[in-house]
N, C-alpha and C positions, 0 to 999 in steps of 0.2 A: 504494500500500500504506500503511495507515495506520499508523504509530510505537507502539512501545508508550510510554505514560507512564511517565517518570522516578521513581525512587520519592521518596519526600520526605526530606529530608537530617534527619541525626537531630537533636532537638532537645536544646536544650541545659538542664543541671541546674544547679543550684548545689550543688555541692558538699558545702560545711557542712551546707546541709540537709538532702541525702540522711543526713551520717551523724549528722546528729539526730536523724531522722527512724527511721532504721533501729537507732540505739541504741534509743530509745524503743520500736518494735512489741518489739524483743526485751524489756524490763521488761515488757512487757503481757503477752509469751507466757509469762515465767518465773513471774509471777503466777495465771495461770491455767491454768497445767501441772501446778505445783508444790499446788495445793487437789486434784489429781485425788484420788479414792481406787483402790486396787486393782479392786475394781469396774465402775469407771468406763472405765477402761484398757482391760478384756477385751470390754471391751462392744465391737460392731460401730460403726463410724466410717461413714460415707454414701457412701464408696470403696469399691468392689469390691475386695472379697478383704484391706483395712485391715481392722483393729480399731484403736481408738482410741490405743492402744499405739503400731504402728505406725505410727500420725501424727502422735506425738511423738516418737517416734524420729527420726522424717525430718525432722523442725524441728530435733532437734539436730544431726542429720548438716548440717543446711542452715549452722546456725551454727560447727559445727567445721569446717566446709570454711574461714572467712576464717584462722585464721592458721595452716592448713596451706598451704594456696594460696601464702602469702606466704611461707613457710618453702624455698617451692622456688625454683630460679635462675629471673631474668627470661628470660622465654619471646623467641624470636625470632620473627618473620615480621610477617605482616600482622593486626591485629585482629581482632575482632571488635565487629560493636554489640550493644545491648540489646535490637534487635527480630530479631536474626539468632538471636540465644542465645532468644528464646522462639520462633521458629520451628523449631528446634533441637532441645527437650527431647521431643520423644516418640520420637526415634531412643534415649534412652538411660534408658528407663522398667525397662526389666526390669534394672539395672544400681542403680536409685536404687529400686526396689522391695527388690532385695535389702538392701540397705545401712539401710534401714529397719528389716526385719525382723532384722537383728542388732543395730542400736540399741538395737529394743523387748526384745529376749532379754534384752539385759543391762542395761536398766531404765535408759537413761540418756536425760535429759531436756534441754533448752535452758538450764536452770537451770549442768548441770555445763561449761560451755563460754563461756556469755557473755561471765564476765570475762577469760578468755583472748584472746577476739576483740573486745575494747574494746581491751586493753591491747595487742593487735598490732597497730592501725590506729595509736595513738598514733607521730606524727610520719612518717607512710610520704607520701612527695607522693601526693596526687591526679590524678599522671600518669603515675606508675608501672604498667608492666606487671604481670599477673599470670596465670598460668596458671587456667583453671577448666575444663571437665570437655569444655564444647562447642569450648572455645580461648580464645587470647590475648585479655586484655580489658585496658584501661583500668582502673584500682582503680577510680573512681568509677561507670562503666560496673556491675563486677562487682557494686559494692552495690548498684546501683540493682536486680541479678537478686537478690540477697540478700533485699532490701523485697519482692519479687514474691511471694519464696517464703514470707516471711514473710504478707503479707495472705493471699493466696489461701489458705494452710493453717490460718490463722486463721478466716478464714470458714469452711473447712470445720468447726474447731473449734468453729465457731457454731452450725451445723448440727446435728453430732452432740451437742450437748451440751443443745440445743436454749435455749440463751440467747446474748442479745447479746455479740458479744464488740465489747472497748472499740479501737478500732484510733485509732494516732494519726492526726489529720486530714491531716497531713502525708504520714505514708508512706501513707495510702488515694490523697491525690493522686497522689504519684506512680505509683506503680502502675497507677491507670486510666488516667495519660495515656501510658504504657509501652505497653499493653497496646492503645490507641487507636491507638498510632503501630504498636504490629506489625502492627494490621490494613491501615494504609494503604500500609506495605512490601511485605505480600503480594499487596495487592489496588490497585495504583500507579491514580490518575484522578480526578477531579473532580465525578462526575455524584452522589455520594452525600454528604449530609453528616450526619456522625454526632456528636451531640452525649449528652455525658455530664456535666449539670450536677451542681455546677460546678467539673468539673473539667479535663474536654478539649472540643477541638471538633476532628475530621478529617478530611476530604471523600477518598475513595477510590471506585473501580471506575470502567473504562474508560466512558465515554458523554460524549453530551454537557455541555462544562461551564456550569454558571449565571454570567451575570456583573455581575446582581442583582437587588435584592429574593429573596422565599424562593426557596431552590432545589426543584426537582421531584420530588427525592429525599430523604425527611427520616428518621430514626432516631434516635428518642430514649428515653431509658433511667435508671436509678439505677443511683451505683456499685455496687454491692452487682449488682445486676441483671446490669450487664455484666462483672463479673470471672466471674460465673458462666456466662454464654453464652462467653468468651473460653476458659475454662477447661476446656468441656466438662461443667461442672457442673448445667447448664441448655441443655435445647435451645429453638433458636428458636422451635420449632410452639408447645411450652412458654409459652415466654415470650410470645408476643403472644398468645394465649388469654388467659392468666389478667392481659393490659392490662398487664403490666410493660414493656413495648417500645410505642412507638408508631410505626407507621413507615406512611409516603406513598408515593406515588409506583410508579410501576411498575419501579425496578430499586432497590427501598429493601429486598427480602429479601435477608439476608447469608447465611442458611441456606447458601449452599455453600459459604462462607468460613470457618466456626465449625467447631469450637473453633479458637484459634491453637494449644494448648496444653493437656497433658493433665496 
């Protein structure tokens, strides 16, 4: 009987960086929230059943969550990681839907919560538990889901607004290599290597493994590209049609893997 493959042990951040990193997307979010006009707001967002409103709302619920989190006692048990918590989030979609839509009612933005959640990380260790919605995480852990929520709804905000949004280069890395490693939790093997320059490289799904020169199985992509297929924002058939995916090999469709997360 053959073993299933181990999943890959989580990788490791630096710390500082993340919360540079995630300070940082939120000044980019609060600058390009805060230009919306009314307008813009009611207008439909590229989410089903959002309007734009609503996904700013949920940017600020995303940011008022850190020093509510931290305002409650440290949590007991066992952990959680960052790829278990994006494996995690579409059990609690109609819960973070809602919580949106009272955001957006009552017009509050990333802007009204920031400096609260700068000023509650000020001196917390980076090893501190904290409670967050899917369970117990690590604080740097939690940021690093904080940075997710922050890109991926940024991009959306790219989308619906239809210009570039400025993401720091930093929290774009992390994020896609987050988002790289949930796939290779889900999908634990060697026979696939998925590259997302230049930001991750992750070899996942059971088969044969390479052990060198090119591997048999090749996928390759732009961040932008892959937070969108991860996310559900882009399907695969999608993506390799229109040449945003380039993928080899006979077990190089992820198509049954996608999205991690909605």
């Amino acid at each position: 009987m053959t073993s299933r493959p181990a999943a890959p042990r989580p990788r490791k951040v630096d710390p500082v960086k993340v919360r540079a990193a995630l300070i940082a997307e939120w000044r980019v979010l609060v600058a390009v929230t805060d230009r919306l006009t009314p307008a813009r707001l009611a207008a439909p967002s590229d989410l089903t059943g959002w309007s734009t409103a609503n996904l700013v709302g949920h940017l600020a619920a995303s940011v008022q969550a850190v020093p509510r989190w931290l305002a409650e006692p440290i949590p007991t048990g066992p952990t959680i990681t960052v790829e278990q918590w994006a494996n995690g989030t579409s059990a609690h979609a109609e819960v973070i839907s809602a919580i949106a839509d009272d955001m957006a009612e009552a017009g509050h933005t990333p802007a009204d919560y920031v400096d609260a959640a700068i000023a509650a990380l000020d001196g917390v260790p980076d090893t501190r538990i904290t409670i967050t919605r899917i369970g117990p995480m690590r604080l740097t852990d939690m940021l690093v889901t904080r940075l997710v929520e922050a890109v991926v709804h940024g991009d959306d905000l790219e989308r619906a607004l239809g210009e570039p949004f400025p993401h720091d280069r930093h929290a774009l890395g992390v994020v896609v290599r987050a988002l790289a490693d949930a796939l290779a939790v889900r999908t634990p093997g060697h026979s696939v290597e998925v590259r997302v320059p230049p930001f991750a490289v992750v070899q996942c799904v059971t088969g044969p493994r390479h052990t060198r020169g090119v591997p048999p199985n090749v996928v390759e992509t732009d961040p932008r590209t892959w937070i969108r297929l991860a996310t559900g924002r882009l399907t695969w058939a999608d993506a390799v049609e229109e040449g945003r995916v380039l993928a080899s090999g006979e077990r190089s469709d992820l198509s049954a893997y996608l999205p991690l997360m909605g």
